[in-house]
Backbone as a printed PyTorch tensor [residue, N CA C, xyz], in Angstrom:
tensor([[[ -6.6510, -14.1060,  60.1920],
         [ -7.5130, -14.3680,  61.3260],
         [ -8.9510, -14.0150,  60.9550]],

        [[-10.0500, -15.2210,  61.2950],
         [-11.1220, -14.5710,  61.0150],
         [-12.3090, -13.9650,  62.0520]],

        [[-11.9520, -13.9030,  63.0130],
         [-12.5490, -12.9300,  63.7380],
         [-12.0910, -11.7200,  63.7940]],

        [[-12.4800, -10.6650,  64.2850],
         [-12.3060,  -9.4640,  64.4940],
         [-12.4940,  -8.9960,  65.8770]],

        [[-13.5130,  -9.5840,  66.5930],
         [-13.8070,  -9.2420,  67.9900],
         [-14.5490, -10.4680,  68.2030]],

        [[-14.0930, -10.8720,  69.3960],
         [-14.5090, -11.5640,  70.2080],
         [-14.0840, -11.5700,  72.2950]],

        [[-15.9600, -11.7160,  72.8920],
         [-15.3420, -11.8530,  74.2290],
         [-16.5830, -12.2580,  74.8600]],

        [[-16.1160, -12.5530,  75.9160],
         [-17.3880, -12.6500,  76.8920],
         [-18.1750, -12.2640,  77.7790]],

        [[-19.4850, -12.1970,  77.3420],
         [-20.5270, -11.0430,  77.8520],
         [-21.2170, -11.6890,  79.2560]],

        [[-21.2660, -11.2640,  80.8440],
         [-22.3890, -11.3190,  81.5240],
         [-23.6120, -10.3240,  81.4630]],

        [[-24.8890, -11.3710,  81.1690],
         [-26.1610, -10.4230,  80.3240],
         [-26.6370, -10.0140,  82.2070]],

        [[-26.6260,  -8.4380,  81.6850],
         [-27.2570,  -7.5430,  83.3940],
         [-28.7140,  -7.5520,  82.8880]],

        [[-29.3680,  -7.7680,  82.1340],
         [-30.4450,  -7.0100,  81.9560],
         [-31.1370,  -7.5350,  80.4470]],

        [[-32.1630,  -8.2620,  80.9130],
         [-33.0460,  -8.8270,  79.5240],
         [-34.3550,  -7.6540,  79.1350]],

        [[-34.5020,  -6.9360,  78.1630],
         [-35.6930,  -5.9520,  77.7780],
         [-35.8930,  -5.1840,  78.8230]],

        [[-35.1550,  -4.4210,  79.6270],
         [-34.9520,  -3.2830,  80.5350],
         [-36.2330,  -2.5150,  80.0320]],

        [[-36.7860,  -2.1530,  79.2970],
         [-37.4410,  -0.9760,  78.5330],
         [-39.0760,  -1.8660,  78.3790]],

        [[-38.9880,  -3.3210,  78.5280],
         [-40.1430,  -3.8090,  78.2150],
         [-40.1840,  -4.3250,  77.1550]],

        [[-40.9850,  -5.7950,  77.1530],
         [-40.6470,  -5.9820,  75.9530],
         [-41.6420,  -5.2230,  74.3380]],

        [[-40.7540,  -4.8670,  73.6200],
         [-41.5850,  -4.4310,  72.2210],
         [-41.9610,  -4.9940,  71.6470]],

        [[-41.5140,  -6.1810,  71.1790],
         [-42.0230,  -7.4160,  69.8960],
         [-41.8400,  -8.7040,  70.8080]],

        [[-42.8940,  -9.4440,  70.3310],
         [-43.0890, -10.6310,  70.4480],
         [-41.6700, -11.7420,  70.7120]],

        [[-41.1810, -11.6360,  69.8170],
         [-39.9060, -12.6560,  68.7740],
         [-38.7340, -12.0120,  69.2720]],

        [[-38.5100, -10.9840,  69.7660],
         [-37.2320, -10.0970,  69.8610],
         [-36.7270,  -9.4840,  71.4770]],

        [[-35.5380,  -9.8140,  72.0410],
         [-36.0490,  -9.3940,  73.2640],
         [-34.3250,  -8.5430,  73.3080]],

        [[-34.1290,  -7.1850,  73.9550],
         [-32.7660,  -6.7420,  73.6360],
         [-32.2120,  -7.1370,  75.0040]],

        [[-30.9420,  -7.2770,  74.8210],
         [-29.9450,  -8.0500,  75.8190],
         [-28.7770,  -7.1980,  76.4640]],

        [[-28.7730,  -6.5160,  77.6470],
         [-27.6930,  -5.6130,  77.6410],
         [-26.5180,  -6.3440,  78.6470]],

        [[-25.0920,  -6.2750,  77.7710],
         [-24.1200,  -6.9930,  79.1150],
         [-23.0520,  -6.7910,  78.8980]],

        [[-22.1610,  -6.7700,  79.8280],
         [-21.0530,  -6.0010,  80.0950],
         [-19.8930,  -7.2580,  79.9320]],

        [[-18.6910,  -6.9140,  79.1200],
         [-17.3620,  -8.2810,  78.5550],
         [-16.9860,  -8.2660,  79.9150]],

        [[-16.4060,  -9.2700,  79.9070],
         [-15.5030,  -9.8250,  81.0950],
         [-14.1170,  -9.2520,  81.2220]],

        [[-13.3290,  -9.0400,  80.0510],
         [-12.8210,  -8.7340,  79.4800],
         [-11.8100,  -7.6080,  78.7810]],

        [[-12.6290,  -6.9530,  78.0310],
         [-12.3110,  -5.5010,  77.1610],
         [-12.6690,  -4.3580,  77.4740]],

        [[-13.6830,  -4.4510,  78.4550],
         [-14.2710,  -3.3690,  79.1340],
         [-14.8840,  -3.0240,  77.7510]],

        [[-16.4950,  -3.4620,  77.6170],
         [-16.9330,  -3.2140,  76.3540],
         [-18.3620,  -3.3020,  77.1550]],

        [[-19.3100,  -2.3850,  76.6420],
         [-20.6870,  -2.5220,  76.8500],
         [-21.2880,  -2.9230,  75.3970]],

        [[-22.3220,  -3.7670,  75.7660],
         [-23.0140,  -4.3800,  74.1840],
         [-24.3780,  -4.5190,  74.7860]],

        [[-25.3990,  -3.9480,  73.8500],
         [-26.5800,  -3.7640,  73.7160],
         [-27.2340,  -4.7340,  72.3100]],

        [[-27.5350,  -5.5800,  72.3550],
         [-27.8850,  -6.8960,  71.6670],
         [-29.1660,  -7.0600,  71.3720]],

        [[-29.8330,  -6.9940,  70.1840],
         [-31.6290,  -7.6520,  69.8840],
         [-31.1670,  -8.6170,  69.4870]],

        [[-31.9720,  -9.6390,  69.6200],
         [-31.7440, -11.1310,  69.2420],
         [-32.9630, -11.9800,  69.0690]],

        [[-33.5440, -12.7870,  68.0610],
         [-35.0280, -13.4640,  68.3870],
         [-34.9820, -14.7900,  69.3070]],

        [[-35.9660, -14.0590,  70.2930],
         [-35.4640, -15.0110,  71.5450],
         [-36.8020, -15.9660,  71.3920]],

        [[-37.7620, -16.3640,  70.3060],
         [-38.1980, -17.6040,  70.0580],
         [-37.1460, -18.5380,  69.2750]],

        [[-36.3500, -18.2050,  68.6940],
         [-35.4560, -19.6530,  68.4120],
         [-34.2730, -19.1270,  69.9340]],

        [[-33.9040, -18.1530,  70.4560],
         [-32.1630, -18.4350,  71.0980],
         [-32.7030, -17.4380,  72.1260]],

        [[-33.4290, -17.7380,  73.2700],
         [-33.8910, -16.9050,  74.4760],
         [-32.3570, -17.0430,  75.3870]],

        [[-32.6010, -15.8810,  76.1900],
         [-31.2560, -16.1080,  76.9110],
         [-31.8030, -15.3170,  77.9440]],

        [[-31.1330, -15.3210,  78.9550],
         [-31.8490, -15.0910,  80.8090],
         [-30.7930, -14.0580,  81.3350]],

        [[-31.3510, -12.9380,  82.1970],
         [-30.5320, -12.6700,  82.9090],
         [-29.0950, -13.3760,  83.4060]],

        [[-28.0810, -12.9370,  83.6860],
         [-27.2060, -13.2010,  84.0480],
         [-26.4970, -14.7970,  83.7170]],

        [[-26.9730, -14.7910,  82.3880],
         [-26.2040, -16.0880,  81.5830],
         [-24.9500, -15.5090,  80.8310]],

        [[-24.0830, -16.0780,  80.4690],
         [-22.8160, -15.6690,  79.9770],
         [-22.9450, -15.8840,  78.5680]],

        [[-22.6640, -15.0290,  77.2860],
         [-22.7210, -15.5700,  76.2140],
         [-21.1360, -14.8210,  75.5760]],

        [[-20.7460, -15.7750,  74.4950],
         [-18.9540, -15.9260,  73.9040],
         [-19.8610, -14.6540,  72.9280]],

        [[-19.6530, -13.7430,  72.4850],
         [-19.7690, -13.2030,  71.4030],
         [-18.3550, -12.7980,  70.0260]],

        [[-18.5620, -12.7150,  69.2980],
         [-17.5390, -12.7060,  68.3600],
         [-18.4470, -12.3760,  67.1800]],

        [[-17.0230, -11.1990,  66.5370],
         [-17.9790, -11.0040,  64.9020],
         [-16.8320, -11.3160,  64.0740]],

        [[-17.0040, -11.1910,  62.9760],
         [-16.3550, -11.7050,  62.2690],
         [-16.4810, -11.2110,  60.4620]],

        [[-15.9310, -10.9860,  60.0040],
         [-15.7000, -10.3990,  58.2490],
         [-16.6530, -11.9920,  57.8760]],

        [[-16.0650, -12.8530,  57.7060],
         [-16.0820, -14.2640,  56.9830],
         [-16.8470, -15.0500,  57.9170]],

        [[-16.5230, -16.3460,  57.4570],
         [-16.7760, -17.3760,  58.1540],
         [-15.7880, -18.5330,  57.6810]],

        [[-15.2500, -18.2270,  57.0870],
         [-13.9440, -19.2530,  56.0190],
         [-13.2840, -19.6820,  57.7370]],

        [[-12.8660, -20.8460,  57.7220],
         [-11.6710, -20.6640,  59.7510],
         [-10.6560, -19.9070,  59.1660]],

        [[-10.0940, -19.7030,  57.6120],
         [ -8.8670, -19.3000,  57.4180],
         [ -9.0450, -17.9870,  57.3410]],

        [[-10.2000, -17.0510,  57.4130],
         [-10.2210, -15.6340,  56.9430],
         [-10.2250, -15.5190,  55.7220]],

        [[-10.0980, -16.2900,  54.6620],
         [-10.2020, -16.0080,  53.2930],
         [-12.0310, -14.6420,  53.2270]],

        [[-11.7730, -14.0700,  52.2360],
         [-12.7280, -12.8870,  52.0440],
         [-14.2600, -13.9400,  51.7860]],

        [[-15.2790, -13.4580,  51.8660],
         [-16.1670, -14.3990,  51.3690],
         [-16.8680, -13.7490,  49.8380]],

        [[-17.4860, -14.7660,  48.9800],
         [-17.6600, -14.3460,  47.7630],
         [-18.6910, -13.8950,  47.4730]],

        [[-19.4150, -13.3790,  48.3860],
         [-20.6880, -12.4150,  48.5050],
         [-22.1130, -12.9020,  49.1120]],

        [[-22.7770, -12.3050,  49.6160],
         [-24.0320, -12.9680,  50.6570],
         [-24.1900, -14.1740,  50.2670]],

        [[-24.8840, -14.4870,  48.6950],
         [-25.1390, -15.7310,  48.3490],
         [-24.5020, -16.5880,  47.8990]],

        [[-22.9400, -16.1610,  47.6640],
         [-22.0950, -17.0150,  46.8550],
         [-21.5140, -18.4640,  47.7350]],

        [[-21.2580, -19.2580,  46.4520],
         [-21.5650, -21.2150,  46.5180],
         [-20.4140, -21.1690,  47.7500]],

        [[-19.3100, -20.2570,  48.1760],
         [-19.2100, -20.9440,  49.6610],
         [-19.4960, -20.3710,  50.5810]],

        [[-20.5160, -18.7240,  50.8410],
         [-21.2970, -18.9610,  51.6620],
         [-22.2300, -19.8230,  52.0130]],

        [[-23.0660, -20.3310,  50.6110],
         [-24.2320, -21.2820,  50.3390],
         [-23.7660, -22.9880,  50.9430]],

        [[-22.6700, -23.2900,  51.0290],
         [-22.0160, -24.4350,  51.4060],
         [-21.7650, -24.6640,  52.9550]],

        [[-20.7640, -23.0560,  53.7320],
         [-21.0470, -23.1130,  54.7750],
         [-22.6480, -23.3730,  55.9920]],

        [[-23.4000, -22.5500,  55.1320],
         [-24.6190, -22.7030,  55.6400],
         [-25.2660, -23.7270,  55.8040]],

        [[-25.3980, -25.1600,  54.5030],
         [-25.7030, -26.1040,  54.4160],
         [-25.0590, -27.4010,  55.3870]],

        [[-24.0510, -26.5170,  55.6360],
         [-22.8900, -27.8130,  56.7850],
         [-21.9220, -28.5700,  55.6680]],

        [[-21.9300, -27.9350,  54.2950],
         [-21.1990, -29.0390,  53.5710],
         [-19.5200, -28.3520,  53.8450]],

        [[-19.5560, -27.5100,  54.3340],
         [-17.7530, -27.2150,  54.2350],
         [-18.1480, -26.2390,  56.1550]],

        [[-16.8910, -26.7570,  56.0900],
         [-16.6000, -26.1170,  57.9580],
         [-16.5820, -24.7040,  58.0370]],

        [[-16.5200, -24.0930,  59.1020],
         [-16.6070, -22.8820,  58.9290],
         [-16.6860, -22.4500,  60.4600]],

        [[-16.6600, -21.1610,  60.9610],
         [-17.0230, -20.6160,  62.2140],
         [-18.1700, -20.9710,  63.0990]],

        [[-18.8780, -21.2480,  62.0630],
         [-20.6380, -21.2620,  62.4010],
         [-20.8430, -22.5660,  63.4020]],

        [[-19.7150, -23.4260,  62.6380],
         [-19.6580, -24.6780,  63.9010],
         [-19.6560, -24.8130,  64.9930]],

        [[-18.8740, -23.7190,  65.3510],
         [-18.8840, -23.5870,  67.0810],
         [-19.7330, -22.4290,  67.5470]],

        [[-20.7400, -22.2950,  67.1590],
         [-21.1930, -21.5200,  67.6740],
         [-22.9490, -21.7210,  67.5200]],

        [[-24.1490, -21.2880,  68.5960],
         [-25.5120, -21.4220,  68.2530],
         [-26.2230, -20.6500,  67.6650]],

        [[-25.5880, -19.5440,  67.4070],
         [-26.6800, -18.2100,  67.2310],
         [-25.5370, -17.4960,  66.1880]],

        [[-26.0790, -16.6740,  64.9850],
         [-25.1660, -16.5070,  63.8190],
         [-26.5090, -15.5450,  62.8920]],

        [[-25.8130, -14.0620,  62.5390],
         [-26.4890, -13.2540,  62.3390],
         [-25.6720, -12.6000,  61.1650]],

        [[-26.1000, -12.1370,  60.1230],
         [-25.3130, -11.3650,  58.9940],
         [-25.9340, -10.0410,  59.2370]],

        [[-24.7900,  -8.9100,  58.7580],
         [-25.5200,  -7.7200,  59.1980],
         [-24.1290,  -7.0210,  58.6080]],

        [[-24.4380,  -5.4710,  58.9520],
         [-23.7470,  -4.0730,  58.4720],
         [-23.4170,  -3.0780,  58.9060]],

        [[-22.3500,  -3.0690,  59.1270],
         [-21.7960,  -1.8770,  60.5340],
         [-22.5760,  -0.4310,  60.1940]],

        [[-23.5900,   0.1780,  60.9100],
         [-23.8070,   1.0940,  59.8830],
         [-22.9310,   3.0280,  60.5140]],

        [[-22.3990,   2.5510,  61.8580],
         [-22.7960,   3.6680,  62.5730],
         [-21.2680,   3.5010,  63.0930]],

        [[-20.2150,   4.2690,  63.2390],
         [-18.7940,   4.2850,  63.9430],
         [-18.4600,   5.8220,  64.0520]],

        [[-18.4930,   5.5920,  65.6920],
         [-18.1660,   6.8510,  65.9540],
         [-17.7180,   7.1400,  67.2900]],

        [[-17.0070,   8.5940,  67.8250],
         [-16.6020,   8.5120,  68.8950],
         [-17.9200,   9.2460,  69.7050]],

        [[-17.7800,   8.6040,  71.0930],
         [-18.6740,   9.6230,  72.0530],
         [-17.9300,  10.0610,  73.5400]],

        [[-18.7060,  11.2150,  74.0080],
         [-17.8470,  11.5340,  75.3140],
         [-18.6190,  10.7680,  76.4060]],

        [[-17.9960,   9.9810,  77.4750],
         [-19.0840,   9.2840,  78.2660],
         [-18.2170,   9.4000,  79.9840]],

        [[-18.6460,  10.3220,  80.5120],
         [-18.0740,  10.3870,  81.8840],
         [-16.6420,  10.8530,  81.7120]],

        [[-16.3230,  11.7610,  80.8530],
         [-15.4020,  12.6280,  80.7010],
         [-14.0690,  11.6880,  79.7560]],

        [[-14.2710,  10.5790,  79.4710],
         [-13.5180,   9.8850,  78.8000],
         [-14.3640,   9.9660,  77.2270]],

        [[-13.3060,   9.4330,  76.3560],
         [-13.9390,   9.0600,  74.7580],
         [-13.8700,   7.9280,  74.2020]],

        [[-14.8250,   7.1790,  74.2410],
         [-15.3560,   5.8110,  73.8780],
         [-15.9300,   5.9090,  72.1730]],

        [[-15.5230,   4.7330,  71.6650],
         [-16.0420,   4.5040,  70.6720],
         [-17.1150,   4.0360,  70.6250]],

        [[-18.3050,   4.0650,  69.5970],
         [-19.6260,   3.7520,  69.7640],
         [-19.6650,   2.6960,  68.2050]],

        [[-20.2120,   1.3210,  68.2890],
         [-20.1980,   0.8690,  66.9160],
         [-21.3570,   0.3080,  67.1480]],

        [[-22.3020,   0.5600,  65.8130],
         [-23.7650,   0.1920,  65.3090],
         [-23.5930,  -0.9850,  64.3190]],

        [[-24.2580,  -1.6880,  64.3300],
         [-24.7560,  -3.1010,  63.4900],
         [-26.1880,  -3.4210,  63.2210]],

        [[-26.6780,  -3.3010,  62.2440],
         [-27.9490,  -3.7080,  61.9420],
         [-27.9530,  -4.7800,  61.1140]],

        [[-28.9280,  -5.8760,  61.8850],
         [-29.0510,  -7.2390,  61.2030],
         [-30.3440,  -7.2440,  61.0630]],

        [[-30.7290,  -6.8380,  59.6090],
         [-32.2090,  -6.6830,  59.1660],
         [-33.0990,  -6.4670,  60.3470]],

        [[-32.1010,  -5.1720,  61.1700],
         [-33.6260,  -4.4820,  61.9280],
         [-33.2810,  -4.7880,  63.4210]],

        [[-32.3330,  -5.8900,  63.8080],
         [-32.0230,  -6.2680,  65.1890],
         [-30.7080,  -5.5270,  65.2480]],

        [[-30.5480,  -4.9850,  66.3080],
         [-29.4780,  -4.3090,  66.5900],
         [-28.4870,  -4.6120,  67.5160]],

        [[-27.0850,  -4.7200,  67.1710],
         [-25.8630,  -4.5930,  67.8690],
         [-25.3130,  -3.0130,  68.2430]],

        [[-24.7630,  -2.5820,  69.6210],
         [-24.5520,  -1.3520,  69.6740],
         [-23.5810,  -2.3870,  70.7820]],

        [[-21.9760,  -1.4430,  70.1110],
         [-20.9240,  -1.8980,  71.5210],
         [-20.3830,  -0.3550,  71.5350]],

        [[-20.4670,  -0.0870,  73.0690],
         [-19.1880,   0.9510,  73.2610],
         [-18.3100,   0.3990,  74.0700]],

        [[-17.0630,   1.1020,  73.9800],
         [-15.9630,   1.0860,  74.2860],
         [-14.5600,   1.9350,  74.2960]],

        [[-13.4280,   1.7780,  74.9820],
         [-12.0350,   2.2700,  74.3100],
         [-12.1190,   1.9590,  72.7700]],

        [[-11.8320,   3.1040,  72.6680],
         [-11.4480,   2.9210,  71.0760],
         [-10.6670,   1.7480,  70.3240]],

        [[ -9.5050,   1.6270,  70.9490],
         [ -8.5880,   0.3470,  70.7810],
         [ -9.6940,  -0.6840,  70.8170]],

        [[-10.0050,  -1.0180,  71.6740],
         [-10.8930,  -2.4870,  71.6880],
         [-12.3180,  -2.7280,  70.6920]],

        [[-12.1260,  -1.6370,  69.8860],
         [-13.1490,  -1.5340,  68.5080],
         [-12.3100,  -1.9760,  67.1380]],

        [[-11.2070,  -1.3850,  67.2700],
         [-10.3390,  -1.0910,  65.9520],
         [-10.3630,  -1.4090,  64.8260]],

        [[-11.0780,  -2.9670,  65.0430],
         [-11.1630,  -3.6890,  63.7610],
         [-12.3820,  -3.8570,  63.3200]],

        [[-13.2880,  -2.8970,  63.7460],
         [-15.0410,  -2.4590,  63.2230],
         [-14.9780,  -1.4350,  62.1080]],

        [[-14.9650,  -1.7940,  61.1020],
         [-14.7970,  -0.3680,  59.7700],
         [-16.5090,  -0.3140,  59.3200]],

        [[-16.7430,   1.0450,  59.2510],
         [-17.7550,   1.1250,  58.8460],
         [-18.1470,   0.5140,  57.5320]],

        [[-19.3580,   0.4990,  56.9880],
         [-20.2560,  -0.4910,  55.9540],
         [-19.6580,  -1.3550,  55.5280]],

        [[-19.1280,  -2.4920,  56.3690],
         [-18.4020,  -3.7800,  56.1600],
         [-19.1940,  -4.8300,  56.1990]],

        [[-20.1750,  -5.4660,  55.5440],
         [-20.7950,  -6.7810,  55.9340],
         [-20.1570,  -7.4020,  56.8820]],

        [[-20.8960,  -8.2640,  58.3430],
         [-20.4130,  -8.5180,  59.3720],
         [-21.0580,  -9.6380,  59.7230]],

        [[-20.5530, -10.8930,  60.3190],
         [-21.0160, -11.9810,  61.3510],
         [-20.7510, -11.5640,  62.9140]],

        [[-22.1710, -12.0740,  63.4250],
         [-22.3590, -11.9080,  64.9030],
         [-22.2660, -13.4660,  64.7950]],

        [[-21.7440, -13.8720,  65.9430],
         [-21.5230, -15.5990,  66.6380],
         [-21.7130, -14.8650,  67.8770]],

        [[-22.5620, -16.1550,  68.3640],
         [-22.7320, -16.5130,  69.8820],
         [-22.7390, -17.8680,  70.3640]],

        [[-22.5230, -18.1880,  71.5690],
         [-22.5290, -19.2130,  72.3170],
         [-22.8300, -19.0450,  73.4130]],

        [[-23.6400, -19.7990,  74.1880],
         [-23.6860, -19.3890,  75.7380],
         [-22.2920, -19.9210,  75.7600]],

        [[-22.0530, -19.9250,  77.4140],
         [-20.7100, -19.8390,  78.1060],
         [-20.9970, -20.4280,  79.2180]]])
């Protein structure tokens, strides 16, 4: 299987804090789902997204549809997927980010223990908490795909 997590987010809240950069606006929204909170930077001059729009999120090891491992950032079938010459995940989806789990850990949050997982995509940040279970398959310093779609 080549996802690892996937679900669907209603966005509560576009740059709560104001925006900081120009190009970048952070996205906070709660799964439909998994009971998962996700805190999202994203450059919202190519993929802006609005309050209370729904977006599919999913990450993913690969991008192969079969899960095969991929043969490293630049290798000829990442370089192929990218180009559109061989199929891949990326198809169904608008928005597609490479990045690096950097941060897995537990936290206490209202007397329960949630898992906390960090992703940095050259500087834009993914942060999901959650039940632990509904993380499971986030291992730390794993090269990672973010997919999105609105919904």
């Amino acid at each position: 299987m080549a996802k690892v997590f996937e679900d669907v987010f209603a966005i509560t809240k576009v740059d709560p804090d104001g925006k900081k950069f120009d190009k970048v606006s952070r996205l906070l929204g709660k799964s439909e789902r998994l009971d998962v909170s996700m805190t999202l930077d994203v450059n919202s001059d190519i993929y802006p997204v609005a309050e209370a729009e729904r977006l599919n999120v999913a990450l993913a090891y690969t991008l192969d549809l079969d899960g095969a491992e991929d043969e490293g950032q630049y290798g000829r079938q990442t370089q192929a997927f990218v180009k559109g010459q061989a199929p891949s995940l990326m198809d169904s989806y608008d928005y597609v980010m490479c990045g690096k789990i950097f941060r897995v850990h537990d936290k206490r949050e209202g007397g329960q223990v949630h898992a906390e997982v960090l992703v940095s995509f050259g500087g834009l940040i993914l942060q999901l908490v959650a039940p632990p279970k509904n993380l499971d398959g986030l291992n730390l310093d794993r090269r990672i795909y973010l997919l999105a779609r609105k919904v």
